[in-house]
N, C-alpha and C positions, 0 to 999 in steps of 0.2 A: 330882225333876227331870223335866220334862215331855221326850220323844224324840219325834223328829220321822226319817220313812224318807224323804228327799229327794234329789234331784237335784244333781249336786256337780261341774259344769261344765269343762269340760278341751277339748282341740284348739283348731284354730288359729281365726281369723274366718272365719267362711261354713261352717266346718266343726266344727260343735261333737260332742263326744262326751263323753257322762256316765258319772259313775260313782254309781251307788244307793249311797247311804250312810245310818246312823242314826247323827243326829247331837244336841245340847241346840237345845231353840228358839231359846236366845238366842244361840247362834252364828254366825257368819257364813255366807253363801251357800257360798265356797270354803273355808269355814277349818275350825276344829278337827270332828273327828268322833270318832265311839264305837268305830263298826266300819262295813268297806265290808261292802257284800252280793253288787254284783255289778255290770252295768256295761250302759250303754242307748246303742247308734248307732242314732241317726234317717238317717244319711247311705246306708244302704242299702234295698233295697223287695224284700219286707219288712223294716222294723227288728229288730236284731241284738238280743235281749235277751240276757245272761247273769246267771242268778241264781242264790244257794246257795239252794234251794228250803226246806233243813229249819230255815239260820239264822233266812231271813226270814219264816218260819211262827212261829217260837218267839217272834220280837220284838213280830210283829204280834199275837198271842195273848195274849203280856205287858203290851200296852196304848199300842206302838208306834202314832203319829198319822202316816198318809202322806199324803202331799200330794194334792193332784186330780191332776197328772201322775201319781206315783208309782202312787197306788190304781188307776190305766188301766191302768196296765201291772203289777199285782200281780194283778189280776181278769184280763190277756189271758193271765197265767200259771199261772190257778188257784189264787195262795195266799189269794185271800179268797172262795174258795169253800168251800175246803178249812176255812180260819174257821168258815163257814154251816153246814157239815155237822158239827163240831163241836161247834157250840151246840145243832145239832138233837140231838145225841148225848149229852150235858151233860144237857139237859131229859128227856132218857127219849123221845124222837118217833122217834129211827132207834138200829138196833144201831151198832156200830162196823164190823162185817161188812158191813152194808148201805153207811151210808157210803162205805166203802172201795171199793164196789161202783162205784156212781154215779160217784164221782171219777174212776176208772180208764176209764168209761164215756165222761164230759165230755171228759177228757182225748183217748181215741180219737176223739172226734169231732172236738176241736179240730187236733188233729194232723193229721187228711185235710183241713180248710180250708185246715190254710198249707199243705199239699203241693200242694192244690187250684189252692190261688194263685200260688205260683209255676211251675208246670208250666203256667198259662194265661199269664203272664207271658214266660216264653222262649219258646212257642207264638207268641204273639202281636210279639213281638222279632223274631223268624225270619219272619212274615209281613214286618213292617215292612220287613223287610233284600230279602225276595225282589221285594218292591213296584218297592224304590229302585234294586234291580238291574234289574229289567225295564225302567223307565223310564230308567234309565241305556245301556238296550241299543238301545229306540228312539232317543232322543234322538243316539247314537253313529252311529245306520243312518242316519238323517235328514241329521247331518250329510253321509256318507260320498258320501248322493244328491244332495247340494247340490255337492259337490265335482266330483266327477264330470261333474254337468251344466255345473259351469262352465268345465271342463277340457276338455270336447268340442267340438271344432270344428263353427259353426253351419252347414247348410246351408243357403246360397244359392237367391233363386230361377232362377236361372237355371241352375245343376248340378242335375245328376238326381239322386235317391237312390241310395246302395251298392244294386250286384243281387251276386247269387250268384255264385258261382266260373266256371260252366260259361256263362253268357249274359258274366262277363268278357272272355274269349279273344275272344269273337265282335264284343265291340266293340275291342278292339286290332286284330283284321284289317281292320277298314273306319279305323280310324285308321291306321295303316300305307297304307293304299290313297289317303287321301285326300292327302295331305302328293305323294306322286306324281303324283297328277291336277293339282294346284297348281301344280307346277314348271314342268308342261310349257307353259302360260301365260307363265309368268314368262320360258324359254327363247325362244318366240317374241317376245314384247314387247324381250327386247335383241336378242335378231336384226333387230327392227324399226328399232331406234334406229343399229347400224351400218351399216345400206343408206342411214341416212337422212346 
């Protein structure tokens, strides 16, 4: 019976989530399977892999056929390297100690890239957020100056501009003074009209 390690399709529309499974070739995409292995979200960055690391070595070893997807994501998890280093170990090219060496090696490096990546990732989030806040701060002052100006009463040409406290007083004394010099006009002009 030929196996196949494939993708075995689940979640809603727009939102799909997998689960790795070895299943016969001639089975259907969702239908019967052998054994799951483990289980693949594309819907998060990076993609969620979860894998039984020793099942899926043992099947792929046994002569397990994965798919192009599949094999991407068994090579980003190291079990078809772990393959590689086997075969070299099989032929007599590495000991088993060496091997074991290299892999744990591969593996440390691979581990600081996805740490790599997601820590540039929320770095990079956090820039985005402080952008949209800044521009949210201006845009907020902008308005606050728009409002303002059109809330404030225009000056006229013909009023003088606000002065200080202290030059104030000194124009209310000549306004007070003037309103008095006025009257006394107005007093003689009816005086004039009653003689008349």
């Amino acid at each position: 019976m030929a196996t196949k390690i494939r993708l075995q399709r689940h979640g809603k529309k727009g939102k799909p989530f997998y689960y790795i499974v070895v299943a016969d070739a001639r089975a259907p995409r969702d239908g019967r399977f052998i054994e799951r292995l483990g289980s693949y979200n594309p819907n998060t960055n990076p993609a969620t892999i979860d894998i039984n690391f020793d099942k899926t070595f043992t099947w792929v070893d046994n002569g397990a056929q994965p798919t192009d997807t599949c094999r991407a994501i068994l090579s980003y998890k190291g079990v078809m390297y772990k393959k590689h280093l086997q075969g070299g170990v099989k032929k007599g090219a590495l000991t088993q100690e060496q091997a074991d060496n290299k892999f744990t090696a591969w593996l440390e490096q691979k581990d600081g890239k996805i740490t790599g990546k997601k820590t540039d990732l929320v770095s990079a989030k956090e820039a985005t957020k402080k952008l949209a806040l800044e521009a949210e701060a201006k845009k907020n002052a902008d308005k606050a100056a728009a409002v303002a100006a059109k809330n404030t009463p225009a000056v006229e040409e013909g009023e003088e501009a606000p002065v200080a406290e202290g030059e104030e007083v000194a124009t209310e004394e000549v306004a007070t003074e003037a309103p008095a010099t006025e009257e006394a006009p107005a007093t003689e002009a009816s005086a004039e009209d009653k003689a008349e």
